[in-house]
Steps between C-alpha positions, in 0.01 A plus 500: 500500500237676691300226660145682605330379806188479289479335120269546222271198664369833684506748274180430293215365756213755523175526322572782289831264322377144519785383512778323660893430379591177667815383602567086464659354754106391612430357183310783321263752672284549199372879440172561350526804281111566459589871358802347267544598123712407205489661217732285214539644172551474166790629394474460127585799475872513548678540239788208445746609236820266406654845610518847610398654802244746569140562643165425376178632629102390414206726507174425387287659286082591598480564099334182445195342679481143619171306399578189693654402814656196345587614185668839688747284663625263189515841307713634760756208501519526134606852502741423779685206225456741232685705730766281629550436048544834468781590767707214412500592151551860601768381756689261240501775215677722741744264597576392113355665201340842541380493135276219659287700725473779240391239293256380764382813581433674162294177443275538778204411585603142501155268629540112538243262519484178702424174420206467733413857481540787579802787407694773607607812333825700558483836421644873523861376484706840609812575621658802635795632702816472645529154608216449241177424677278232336087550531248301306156337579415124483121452503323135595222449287255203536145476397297632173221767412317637814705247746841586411704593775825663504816626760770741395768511719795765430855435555813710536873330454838674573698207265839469631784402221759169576727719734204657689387161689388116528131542449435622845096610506330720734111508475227668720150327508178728415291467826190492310620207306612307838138627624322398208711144544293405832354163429427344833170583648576507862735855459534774216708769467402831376689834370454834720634858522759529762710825521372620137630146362337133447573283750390101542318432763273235682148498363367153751594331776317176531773298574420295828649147652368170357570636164739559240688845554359788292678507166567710198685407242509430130797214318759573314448369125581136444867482414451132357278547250736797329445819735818710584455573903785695625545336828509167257769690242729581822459162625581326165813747420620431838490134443215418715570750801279817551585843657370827500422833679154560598372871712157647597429843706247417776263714712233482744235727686149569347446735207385846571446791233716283293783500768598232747380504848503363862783210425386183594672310839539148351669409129661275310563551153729473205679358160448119508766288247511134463108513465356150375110415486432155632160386383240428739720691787605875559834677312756408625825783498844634673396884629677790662246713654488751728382390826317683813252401776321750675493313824823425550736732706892541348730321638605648851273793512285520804264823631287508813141339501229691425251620766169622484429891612849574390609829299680436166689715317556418115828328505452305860566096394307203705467178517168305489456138432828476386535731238656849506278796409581876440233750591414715197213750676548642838218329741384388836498126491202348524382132459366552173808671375744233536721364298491382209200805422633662228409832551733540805783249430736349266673157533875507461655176399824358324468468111755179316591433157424159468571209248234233554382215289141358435440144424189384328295327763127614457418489832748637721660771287836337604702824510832541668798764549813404335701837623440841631638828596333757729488866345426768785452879346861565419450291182248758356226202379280507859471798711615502897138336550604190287269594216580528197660775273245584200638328166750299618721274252615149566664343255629057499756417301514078429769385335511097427808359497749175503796554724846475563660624827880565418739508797635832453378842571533661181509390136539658158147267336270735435138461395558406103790253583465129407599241727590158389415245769659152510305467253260749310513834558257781648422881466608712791167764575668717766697450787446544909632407802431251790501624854828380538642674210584246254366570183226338326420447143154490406402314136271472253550289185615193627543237198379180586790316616663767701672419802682696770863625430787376771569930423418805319721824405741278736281456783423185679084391504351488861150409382277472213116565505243449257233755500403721758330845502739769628221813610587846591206812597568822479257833653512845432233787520430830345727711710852537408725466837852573354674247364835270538681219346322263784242276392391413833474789691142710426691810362389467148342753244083439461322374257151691394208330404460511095915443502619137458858424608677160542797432742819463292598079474870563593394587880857488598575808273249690674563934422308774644389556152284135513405525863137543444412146716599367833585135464332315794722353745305229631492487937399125483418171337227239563701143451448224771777414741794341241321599186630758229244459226500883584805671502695834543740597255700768411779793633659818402163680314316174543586443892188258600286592204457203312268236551593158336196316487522108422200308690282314315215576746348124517560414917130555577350558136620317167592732265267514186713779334787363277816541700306683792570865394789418264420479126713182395212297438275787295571387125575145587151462624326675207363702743395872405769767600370586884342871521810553760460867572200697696447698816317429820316702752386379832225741609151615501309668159655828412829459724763442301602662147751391299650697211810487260483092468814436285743194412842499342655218334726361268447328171853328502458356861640589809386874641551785289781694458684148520908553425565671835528351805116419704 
């Protein structure tokens, strides 16, 4: 591994970021991110058939007004269930009994009426082409006479048959919903025009230290008192283990004539995963984010001081307070036109893919860096400069798992098999490799009395483990740069903004047909001397790019989260399903846009397209 003379304790320190990745060895350097947001989201809206696979998207409608703030939002969840109704009726008659959704359909509009008020219509039931796509309306309506207010959203299913998938789901959030979703008062988000196309972006930045970071987010619907959340359906299916894909296209600069400008020096932002609200405290969530700050110089690089009454040509590099600049206007130095002034130089700096974690400590914004990689400009997201490529996508995958490692190098268990323990039995979900080679089962659906087998498919057990997240990240930009059968190199086809993509689950089968990502091999970890609560995985495809994470985070801090991001405690508790899923921007107002927010996940547990090997 490459082991940098600098770590990602230094990459975020300067005013523009706020904030600092600490490593732990000195108990925790705590980084206050003053500029930090989270956006979690409902994601009612994904549609969780029994099977099929296919896509779903949600627009909203302007054809109704909203009368009431309050009454807006409860009309909107109730077209979202109406919704959710719909698609696994649509979903189920496709899988079974066509005659059903004819019947469905021809019947239409169907309105139901709740208990405690309240109702939602579906409506304009069509379907056409070849695979059949589904549309139809579901409209919340709550309220009567002059204060009735009402939400249409429209929806749009591709309904797979038995032989066409496992209930995978792919869903892209409408920005104005995830604006409109803002609920904390110290930061908003707001919808602009970027590059003829809306973009979210950050409306305030009041954040500050002393206080709880800036949040935005709205909950999930309350899976214990009947609601059908997806992340809950995937956890249940799977037996109590949750996994999933989740990607976001990032930008930064300031918006000019609708088009991005001037990139900014310092970022950090992001998909978050594992998100979990924490009353009284700040969000607490796993992230990969890209990571750069201004001031700091690459690794390595070095250029002459700069001197006053000097010529520069554009091009020339110095060095001044210990940053690297590049001059961008031919000048005379002069006092007044040192660096950093912007009109005469650029920093250049070293940019990392980073996975960090942030607690829930109010105070300190107890964030740390868990793994990272440094990307220079032959990975096409950040430029020679270290800034960052325009509409960038970075995409987690979390799969949560049992284990078994099996001391042999290959196996014929696929994801789909059953093994019986000593006693019980368990659901294989896919299938990697430690760094040593051996393979490793990972499991969902462990009965209650299951036990670890002496052997399986003939193997002897080296080790069983109970529940760990297993995390890989993924990058790729707009450009296509050729592609390969390599997962980890940056030749890879690109990804335009407005096009969703997802990194096939059976990495080690990797074609130049699916090489659209490059899988992050990860340069270092943050564990303290003898510890592997963070730890490398993976060869062949997967050489260093998997991150088992295990620690339950409660050295310095007791954990209030149920299993410290692991779910095994969510139902057991009663607790409502955690929102899980947002994105994150560390930065000043109008930095950082994000764009193309999507998850993928399976309604039968484990990550979709489970029956090949992860």
């Amino acid at each position: 591994m490459n082991n940098m003379s600098r770590t990602p304790s230094e990459i975020t320190s300067s005013r523009d970021c706020q904030t600092r990745f600490t490593k732990r060895p000195e108990r925790r350097k705590h980084f206050r991110d003053g500029g930090s947001i989270l956006v979690s989201l409902i994601v009612t809206m994904v549609i969780m058939g029994a099977l099929g696979a296919g896509m779903a998207y949600m627009t909203t409608s302007s054809t109704f007004q909203e009368l009431r703030a309050n009454n807006h939002v409860r009309a909107y969840y109730l077209a979202e269930s109406g919704g959710r109704y719909t698609l696994s009726v649509i979903r189920n008659a496709y899988a079974t009994d066509i005659d059903t959704f004819t019947d469905f359909a021809n019947a239409a509009p169907h309105t139901f009426s709740l208990a405690d008020g309240g109702s939602f219509t579906i409506a304009d039931i069509q379907s056409s082409g070849n695979p059949a796509t589904v549309t139809f309306t579901s409209t919340g309506n709550v309220g009567a006479g002059f204060m009735t207010s009402r939400r249409q959203l429209t929806y749009a299913i591709e309904p797979a048959n038995q032989s066409e998938g496992d209930g995978d789901s792919e869903v892209e959030y409408d920005l104005e919903e995830m604006a409109d979703s803002t609920v904390t008062g110290s930061m908003d988000f707001e919808t602009v025009t970027v590059g003829g196309d809306e973009a979210l972006a950050v409306a305030k930045d009041q954040g500050g230290g002393g206080k709880t970071d800036a949040e935005a987010y709205v909950f999930a619907p309350d899976v214990t008192s009947g609601g059908v959340n997806p992340f809950w359906r995937n956890w249940n299916a799977g037996g109590g283990y949750s996994s999933y894909d989740v990607q976001v296209k990032v930008a930064t600069g300031d918006v000019d004539s609708a088009d991005l400008t001037a990139s900014v020096p310092s970022y950090a932002c992001g998909p978050v995963f594992r998100g979990y609200a924490v009353t009284g405290q700040q969000q607490k969530f796993l992230g990969i984010s890209l990571v750069r700050n201004g001031t700091l110089a690459p690794p390595g690089q070095t250029a002459d001081p700069w001197a006053n009454n000097t010529d520069y040509e554009e091009g020339d590099t110095v060095e001044s307070d210990g940053a690297i600049y590049e001059c961008i206007q031919a000048h005379t130095s002069k006092n007044r036109t040192k660096p950093p002034d912007a009109a005469y130089w650029k920093t250049i700096s070293a940019a990392y893919v980073v996975l960090w974690i942030r607690g829930s400590n109010k105070w300190n914004g107890d964030g740390e860096w868990l793994a990272y990689k440094m990307v220079d400009d032959a990975s096409g997201v950040v430029g020679a400069d270290g800034e960052m490529t325009d509409w960038t996508t970075l995409v987690a995958r979390v799969v949560e798992a049992a284990s078994i490692k099996l001391d042999t190098l290959t196996t014929t268990v696929t994801a789909g098999d059953t093994v019986t323990g000593a006693a019980g039995s368990a659901l294989v979900v896919g299938t990697i490799n430690d760094s040593d080679g051996n393979v490793v089962l990972l499991l969902n659906n462990l009965s209650d009395d299951f036990e670890e087998p002496v052997s399986v498919d003939g193997s002897a057990t080296l080790d069983y483990r109970e529940r760990d997240n297993y995390i890989w990240a993924f990058y790729t930009d707009e450009t296509d740069h050729s592609s390969n059968d390599t997962p980890i190199d940056d030749t890879r086809l690109g990804q335009s903004r407005g096009d969703i993509a997802w990194p096939i689950t059976a990495i080690q089968d990797w074609s130049v047909a699916d090489d659209r990502f490059t899988l992050v091999q990860w340069d270092n970890v943050n564990n303290d001397p003898g510890e592997n609560d963070i730890y490398i995985m993976g060869t062949g495809n997967e050489a260093n790019a998997i991150i088992r994470f295990s620690t339950d985070y409660a050295d310095d801090y007791p954990s209030t989260r149920p299993g410290s991001y692991k779910t095994g405690s969510y139902y057991e508790t009663g607790a409502n399903f955690p929102e899980e899923i947002g994105v994150v921007a560390l930065g000043g107002e109008g930095e950082i846009f994000f764009d193309d927010f999507a998850v993928r996940i399976s309604s039968v547990g484990g990550l979709p397209g489970s029956g090949s090997v992860v």
